[in-house]
Every structure is written in C-alpha cells, then in structure tokens.
Steps between C-alpha positions, in 0.01 A plus 500: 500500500330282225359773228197319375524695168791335400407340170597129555291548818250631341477183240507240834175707609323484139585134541382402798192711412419301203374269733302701751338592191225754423208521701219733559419408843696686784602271740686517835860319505711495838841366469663413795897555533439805228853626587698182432643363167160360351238692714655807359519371118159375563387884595678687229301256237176594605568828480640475205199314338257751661708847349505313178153415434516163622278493828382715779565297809600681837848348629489447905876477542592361857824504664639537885664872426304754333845682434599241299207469264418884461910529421480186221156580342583919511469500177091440546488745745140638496343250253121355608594164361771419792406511876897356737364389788758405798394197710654172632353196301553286826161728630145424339479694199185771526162383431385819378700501209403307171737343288409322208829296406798497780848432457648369772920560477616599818739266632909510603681454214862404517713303687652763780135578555416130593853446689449843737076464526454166477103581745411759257573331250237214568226763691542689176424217270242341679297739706526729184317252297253394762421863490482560166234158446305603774459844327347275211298256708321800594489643169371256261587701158856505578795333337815404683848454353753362681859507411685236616887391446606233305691369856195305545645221344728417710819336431454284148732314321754675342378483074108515622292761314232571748140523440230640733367115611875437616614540899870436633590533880578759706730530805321626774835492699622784279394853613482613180203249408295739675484660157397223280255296796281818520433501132414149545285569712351823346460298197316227694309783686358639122383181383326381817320860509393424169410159548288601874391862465498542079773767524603560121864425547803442291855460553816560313862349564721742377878452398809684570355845383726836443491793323463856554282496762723326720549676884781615609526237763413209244793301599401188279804449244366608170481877739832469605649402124266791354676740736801378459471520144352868489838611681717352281613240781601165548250249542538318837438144507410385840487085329590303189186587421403196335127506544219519250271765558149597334566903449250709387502953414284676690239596217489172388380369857302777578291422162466144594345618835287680394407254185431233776289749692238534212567199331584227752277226701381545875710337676757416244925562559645618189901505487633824334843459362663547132626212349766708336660584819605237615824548628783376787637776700809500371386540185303803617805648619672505157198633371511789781864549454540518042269723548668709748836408318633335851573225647346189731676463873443270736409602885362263744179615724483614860270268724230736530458481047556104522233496736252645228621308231348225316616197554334339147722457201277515215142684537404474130098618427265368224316770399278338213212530746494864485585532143180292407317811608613713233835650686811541326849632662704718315845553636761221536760550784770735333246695368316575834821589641629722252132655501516546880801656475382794226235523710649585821779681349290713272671418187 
C-alpha cells in the first residue's frame, strides 16, 4: 500500500498544494474516480493542504467500491474533512449535495480496459460527464473540471507538437476508439454546456501520466516498466518502440489540474504534459531497466493488448498554454521513475 508519509510523497502533496493555495472559505470539492491514479493524488492534496494550514475544504471522494476507497484513504480514517462516497457516475449525481468545484476523473484508463469493455468504456465517459454538467446546470456556483486524454488528437504527423486548437482523425473502425471518441465528445459536451446553460467548465488533456499512484491494474507501459523495474526484471518490449510520447509524473499533472481548475478559462482545453519528458518507448525502457541494472527484451502482444493499443506514432503535447498560468513541472522522466520507485518501495 502507498504510505502517504513517505517524504518524497509528502513534497508531491506540498506541491500540488502550492496551487490550491490558502483560503479561508470552506468549500465543497467532489472528485470523481477518487480511487484511481489522479483522483486519488488529487484527494491526498487536499488533505494535505487542509492538515497543514492551507484550507478547510470538505473532500467528497466518489468511487464504485467503498472497500476500495476506505482501504486507500485509511490513513484519514475518522477525519471531518473527507466524506468516500460509493456511486456509479453513469447515474445522476445527488441534488442534495453541494459542491463548490468538481473534478471529474473517472474514466477507464488503459488499454486492456478499452480492449475487454469497450460499452463501459464509452457509457462511462459520456453519461459520466452528462451527469456531472447537469449537476452544475442546476447548480450555478459550481465549477467543472474535466480531464480529458491527450488521444483527442487523433493520429498527427509524426514530428507535430500538438496544441489544444489542433484535431487529427480517429478510426471509428477500431474498438479501441471507443476510448478517445467519448472524450471527444465529453469535451464537446463541456463547452456546449458552457456555451447553452453557463456551466463553469474547463477541460484538461492530460499526457501519459505515472507515478506512485498508479493501480495495480494500470496496464499502460510506463506501469508495466515501473514494475518491472521495482523487481529487478527485464523490461519487455512489446515494439521498436519508436514513438514520441508527451510523459508527465503524477505530481506534476496533478498540480497542473488543479492550477487549471482555479486559474483556467470557461470553456478552455489546456494540454498538461512536461516538455522534459519527452521520450520514445524504447528509450523509456533503458531508463526503466539502468535503473533496475537489467536489460530491454523484446515480446510481441497477444490480440486482445494490440486491440487497445494506439495506433499513433508520435503524440507529442505543447504545454505552453498551461505554463502561461503560472505552472511549472518539476520532474523530468528518469527522475519520476526513480521517485516512483522509492516511493513504492519505501526506500
């Protein structure tokens, strides 16, 4: 299990704090998702603010299993300032509740998941985010952040940096385009709420993200070389791995969330990458592996993984957008791995 008190942990959640910020006002945040990579990050950092002095906001934490969240936030157990909450995003949220700012992060994550649910994956995305702006439309105060994927794009030329007014196509033939379609449309779905109904929306197109938050059934391929490379095995290959990819810590994406969710325009995409991570996959894999002191192998996929795979080469983000609001990414590549790792492994 993650131990929150680890010190490097405990300097991603003073960073990402820095930009929640201090406030005296004690506001209502529900984050959607709350026991996934950046749902959960996104949790322990307003705790962490509020036991430091920072704020005094009550956390709504929603998930489908309440098992899950009372086993990863145990270490909260009892406090006033946290309230888990198991529910199915595809069903309205309650209008009862108030929430002043909502983070909206549930969503299927990794290839396998889009190859073996392909329907939940879209009824996830979607309906989830219909929900979640209808919540607002009837609650004028509140403010909606999306995260979306940088998979938006679509396929682009291989060299293109991409920047949020860019679009690429999409094969709808592929049953994995579920994934990416649905965040089209979700994206599409924020900005016509706010353009129709008002709702204070904004939307984030997040990078390859990792770190020590990761699930244990994150099979994206950063997961698989951070395992790998905590066992002190060889990294498996399932390509050349020639393509350029926009990477980006954990911490570091969390804190641009939550930058653009107090700092960013209604209605506005904001890509959150690190310009100092880009990297191809095979050079990921020597990262993984001199730091494990192995070696790179080469395996090809099953059908059921080639079905979830991307079928892009380069997927390259511009993140000057986001930066222009004051946010600033820490960790290069090797250093978020080898920071994941002494994490995890408690070193």
């Amino acid at each position: 299990m993650l131990n929150v008190a680890h010190p490097l942990y405990e300097e991603d959640l003073k960073q990402i704090a820095s930009y929640i910020g201090r406030t005296d006002r004690s506001r209502s945040v529900l984050v959607t998702g709350a026991s996934g990579l950046i749902g959960s990050l996104l949790v322990d950092a307003f705790l962490w603010n509020n036991r430091n002095g920072g704020g005094q906001d009550t956390v709504y934490a929603l998930s489908r299993g309440l098992g899950k969240l009372q086993e990863r936030f145990s270490y909260a157990a009892g406090r006033t300032d946290l309230v888990l909450m198991a529910g199915d995003i595809t069903k309205p949220l309650d209008n009862g509740l108030s929430f002043d700012l909502i983070v909206h992060a549930a969503s299927n994550a990794d290839p396998r998941t889009y190859a073996l649910y392909p329907v939940e994956t879209i009824q996830t995305n979607i309906l989830g985010t219909t929900n979640v702006l209808e919540y607002a439309r009837r609650h004028a105060d509140t403010r909606v952040l999306f995260t979306s994927t940088m998979e938006v794009y679509g396929g682009m030329p291989d060299g293109n940096v991409s920047t949020e007014e860019q679009y690429g196509l999409i094969d709808f033939n592929a049953i994995r385009s579920g994934y990416p379609e649905s965040k089209r449309i979700s994206e599409l779905l924020c900005r016509s709420y706010a353009e129709q109904y008002g709702v204070d929306a904004v939307i984030t197109r997040l990078g390859y993200i990792y770190g020590p938050t990761m699930t244990g059934t994150d099979n994206k391929v950063a997961a698989q070389f951070i395992r790998k490379a905590m066992a002190g095995e060889d990294i498996v290959l399932k390509s050349k791995g020639e393509q350029r990819r926009s990477y980006c810590y954990c911490a570091d994406a969390v804190s641009g969330i939550v930058c653009v969710l107090f700092r960013g325009e209604k209605g506005a995409a904001y890509n959150v990458s690190n310009r100092d991570s880009v990297i191809t996959i095979a050079e990921m894999a020597q990262a993984a592996a001199g730091i494990a002191g192995t070696a790179v192998v080469f395996d090809l996929p099953d059908e059921l993984e080639r079905k979830g795979f991307s079928k892009s080469q380069d997927a390259v983000l511009d993140e000057t957008k986001l930066r222009e609001l004051g946010w600033d990414p820490k960790y290069p590549l090797e250093d978020g791995f080898r920071r994941t790792i002494s994490i995890l492994l408690g070193t």
